[in-house]
N, C-alpha and C positions, 0 to 999 in steps of 0.2 A: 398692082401699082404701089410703089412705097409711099405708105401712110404722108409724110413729111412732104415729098413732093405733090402728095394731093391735097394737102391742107395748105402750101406754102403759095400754090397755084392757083388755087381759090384765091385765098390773101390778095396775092399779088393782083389778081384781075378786080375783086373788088374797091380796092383801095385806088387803082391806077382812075377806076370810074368816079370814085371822091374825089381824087385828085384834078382832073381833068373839067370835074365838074367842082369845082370847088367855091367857085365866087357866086355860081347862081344857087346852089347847097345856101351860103352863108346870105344871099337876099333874099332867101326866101325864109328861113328859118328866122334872121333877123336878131339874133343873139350874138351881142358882143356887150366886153368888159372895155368902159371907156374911163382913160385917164381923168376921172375929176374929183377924187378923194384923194385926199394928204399921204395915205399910204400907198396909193400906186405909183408905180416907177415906169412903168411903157409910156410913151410919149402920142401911140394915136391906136383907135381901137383895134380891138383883137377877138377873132371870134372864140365864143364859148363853146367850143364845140367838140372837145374831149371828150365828154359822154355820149355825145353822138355818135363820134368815129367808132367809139367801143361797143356800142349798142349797135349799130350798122351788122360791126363784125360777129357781134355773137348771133345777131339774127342768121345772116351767112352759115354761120356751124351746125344754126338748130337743120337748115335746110340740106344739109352736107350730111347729115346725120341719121336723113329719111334714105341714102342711097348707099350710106355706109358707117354705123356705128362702131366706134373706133375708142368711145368712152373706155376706161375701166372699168368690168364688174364688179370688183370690191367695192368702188365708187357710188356707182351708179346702178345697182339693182332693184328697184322699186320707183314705183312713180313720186315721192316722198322726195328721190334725190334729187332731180329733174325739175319739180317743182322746187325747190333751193337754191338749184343752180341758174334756172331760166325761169322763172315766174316773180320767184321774189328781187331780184335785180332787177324788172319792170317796174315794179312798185316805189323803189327806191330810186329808177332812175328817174321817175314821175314827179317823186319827192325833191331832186336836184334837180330838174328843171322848171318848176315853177320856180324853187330858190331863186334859181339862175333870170326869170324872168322878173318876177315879182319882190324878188327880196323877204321872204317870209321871217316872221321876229325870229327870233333864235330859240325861245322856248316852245313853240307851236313847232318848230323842226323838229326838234329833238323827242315830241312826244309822238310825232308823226313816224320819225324814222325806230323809233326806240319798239313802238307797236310793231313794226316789220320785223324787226330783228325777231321779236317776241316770237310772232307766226312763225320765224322761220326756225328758231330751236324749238318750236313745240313741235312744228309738223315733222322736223327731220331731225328723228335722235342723235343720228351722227356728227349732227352741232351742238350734242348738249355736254359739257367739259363735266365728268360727275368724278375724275379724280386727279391728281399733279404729282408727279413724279420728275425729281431733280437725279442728272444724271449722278449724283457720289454719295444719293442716298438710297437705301434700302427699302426707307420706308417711304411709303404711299398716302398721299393725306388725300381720302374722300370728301365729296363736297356735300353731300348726299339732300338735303331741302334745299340746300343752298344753287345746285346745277344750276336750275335755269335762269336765278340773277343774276350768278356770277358770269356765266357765256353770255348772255345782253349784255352785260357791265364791259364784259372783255372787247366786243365788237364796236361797240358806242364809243369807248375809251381810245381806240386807234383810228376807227373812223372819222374820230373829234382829233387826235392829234395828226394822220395823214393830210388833214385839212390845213390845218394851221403853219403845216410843213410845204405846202403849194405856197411857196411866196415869191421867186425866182424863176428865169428860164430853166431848163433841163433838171431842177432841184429833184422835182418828183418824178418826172418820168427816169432817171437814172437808176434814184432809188428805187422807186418800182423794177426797174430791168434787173438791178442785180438780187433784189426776193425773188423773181421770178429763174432767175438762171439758179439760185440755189434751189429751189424745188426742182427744176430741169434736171440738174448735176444728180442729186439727191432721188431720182426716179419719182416723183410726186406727180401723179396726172402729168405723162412725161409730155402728151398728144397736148393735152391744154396748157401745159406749162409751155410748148413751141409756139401754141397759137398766140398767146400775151405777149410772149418775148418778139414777135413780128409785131403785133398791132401799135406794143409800146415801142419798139423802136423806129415806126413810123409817124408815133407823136413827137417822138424826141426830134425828128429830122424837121419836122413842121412848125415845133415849139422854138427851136433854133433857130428859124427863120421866120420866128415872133406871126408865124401865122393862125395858130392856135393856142389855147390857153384848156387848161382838164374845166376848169368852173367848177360847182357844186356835181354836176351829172358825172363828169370823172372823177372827181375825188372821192365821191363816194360810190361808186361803182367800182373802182380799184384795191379801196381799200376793204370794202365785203371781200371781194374774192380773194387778197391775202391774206386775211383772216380766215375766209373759209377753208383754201388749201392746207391753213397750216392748222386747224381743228380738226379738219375731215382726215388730212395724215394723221397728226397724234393719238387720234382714236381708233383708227383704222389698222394703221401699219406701224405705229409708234416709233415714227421714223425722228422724229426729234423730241427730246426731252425739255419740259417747260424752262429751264434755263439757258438754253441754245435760242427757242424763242424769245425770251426778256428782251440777247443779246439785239436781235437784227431788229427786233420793234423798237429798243431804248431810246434811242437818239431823239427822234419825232416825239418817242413818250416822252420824255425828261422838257422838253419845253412847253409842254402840253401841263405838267404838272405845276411847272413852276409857273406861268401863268393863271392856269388853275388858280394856284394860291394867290397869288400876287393881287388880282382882280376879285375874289372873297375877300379878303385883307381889307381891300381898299372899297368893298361896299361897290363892287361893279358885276354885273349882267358874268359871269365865266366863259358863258359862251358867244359872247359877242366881241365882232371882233376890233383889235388894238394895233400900235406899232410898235410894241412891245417886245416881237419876238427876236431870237438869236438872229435874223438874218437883217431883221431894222437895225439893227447896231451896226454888224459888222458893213452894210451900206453907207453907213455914213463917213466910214474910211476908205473902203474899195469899190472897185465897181463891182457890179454884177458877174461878171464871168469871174474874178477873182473871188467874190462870195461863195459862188458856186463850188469852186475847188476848195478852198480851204474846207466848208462844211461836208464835202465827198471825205475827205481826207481824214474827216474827225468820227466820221461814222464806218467807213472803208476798210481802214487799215487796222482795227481792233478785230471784225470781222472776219480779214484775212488770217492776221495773223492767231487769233486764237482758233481759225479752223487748220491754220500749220501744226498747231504743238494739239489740237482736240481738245482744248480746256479754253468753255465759254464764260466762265468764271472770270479768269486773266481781262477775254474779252468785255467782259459788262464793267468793272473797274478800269480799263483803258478807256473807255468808252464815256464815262463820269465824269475822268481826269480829263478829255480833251473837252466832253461841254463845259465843262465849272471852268477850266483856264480861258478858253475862248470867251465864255461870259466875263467873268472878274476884267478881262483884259481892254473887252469892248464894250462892255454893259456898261448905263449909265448907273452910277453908281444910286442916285435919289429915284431912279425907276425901277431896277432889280434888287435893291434891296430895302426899300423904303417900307419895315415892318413894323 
């Protein structure tokens, strides 16, 4: 039986039983994000329960998995990788749903999630980044004591910025679909890059219809595993060069940073959160689905087109040029640049 109809078949019959069961799934679980902070924009509650649908599914895979292992070996040869890939997402999604329930400060998160990560580049070398290699250079720059900070540093730093990029309907699950269709394209875990591209474009359909929201469980469960896909190729099959990555992470990074700064500057908590970012502004001009699109468009089209000409270079400078204009144009000036 072809792999893809037996994985799409599972999919389909699991999700049809979330779907079906959907309202007593969300009374019973009892997690939802309610309009009554200054920075929401949905007008009546919404379940949190993105991390749920996604954990749903990968329990599904692990059980699909005792009747037909379909992994890659390159991937997946030892119990090290397994646990990486299915052990430590537990922990983390544990981590994002107390969030989700209780609100945990932002520093007890972060030393919380920062320990997992830790675990998971000790236990599985293949997440530990020990050198960077830019596509038009020759030379090689090792990390060598530095590895296992720097891979914490590198997962914390996108897991902290795919968060802060959850602010709109469809914002992050699109973005999430098109990392995932580039590892798709790209033969990267082709089997699990099929299975995300289904699961997340069953959130996108559900987020669309404001019946779901990722919360802390999806956005940090989403964003491990594109971090992971894109460490475990780089080291593996050196299928992208660290400047191809910069490119597709920049966008989410770049606001991630300038906040960063912005809240240091101003003697504020970094990781607590504000209405501070690229998508609060451009809100106070458009609506939401129009947010939506111009911010696809500004991370999108740098993408496409510097995978046209093969030069991610081009793309990470387009990519600058379209946040700094969108800011300068919509950013309040006494908020984004008040240094």
């Amino acid at each position: 039986m072809n792999i893809y109809l037996y994985l799409f078949g599972s999919l389909i019959f699991t999700n049809l039983l979330f779907i079906i069961f959907y309202k007593s799934i969300t009374k019973k679980i009892n997690l939802f994000d309610y309009p009554n902070i200054k920075r929401k924009i949905h007008k009546t509650k919404v379940f949190l329960g993105g991390g749920i649908l996604f954990e749903i599914n990968i329990l599904v895979l692990v059980m699909l998995l005792f009747f037909n292992n379909f992994l890659e070996k390159d991937y997946f040869y030892s119990l090290k990788s397994y646990i990486s890939f299915f052990v430590i997402p537990l922990f983390l999604f544990t981590i994002g749903y107390i969030d989700d329930k209780k609100n945990l400060s932002a520093n007890i998160k972060l030393i919380l999630v920062s320990l997992v990560i830790y675990c998971a580049v000790t236990i599985d070398s293949d997440l530990l980044i020990t050198e960077i290699k830019f596509s038009n250079l020759e030379k090689v720059f090792y990390l060598l004591n530095f590895s296992t900070a720097f891979s914490v540093l590198c997962f914390l730093l996108f897991i902290n910025a795919f968060n802060m990029f959850d602010g709109i309907n469809l914002q992050a699950g699109i973005y999430s679909f098109l990392i995932f269709f580039i590892f798709f394209v790209n033969n990267v875990l082709l089997h699990l890059s099929f299975f995300f591209l289904v699961i997340i474009f069953l959130y996108i359909v559900l987020n669309y219809l404001n019946k779901i929201f990722l919360g802390e469980t999806g956005c940090i469960l989403i964003s491990y595993y594109i971090s992971y896909f894109f460490i475990k190729s780089y080291n593996i099959e050196k299928v992208f060069f660290a400047d191809q990555i910069i490119l597709y992470l920049l966008f989410p990074g770049l606001d991630l940073f300038r906040l960063f700064f912005y809240r240091i500057i101003n003697k504020q908590n970094p990781f607590v959160a504000d209405s501070n970012h690229l998508h609060h502004f451009l809100l106070k001009v458009y609506e939401p689905a129009k947010v939506f699109i111009i911010i696809f468009l500004a991370y999108a089209l740098p993408i496409i087109v510097s995978t046209l000409m093969n030069n991610s270079y081009f793309g990470i400078i387009f990519t600058i040029i379209n946040y700094s204009v969108l800011l300068i144009i919509y950013g309040k000036k006494k908020t984004v640049f008040r240094f």
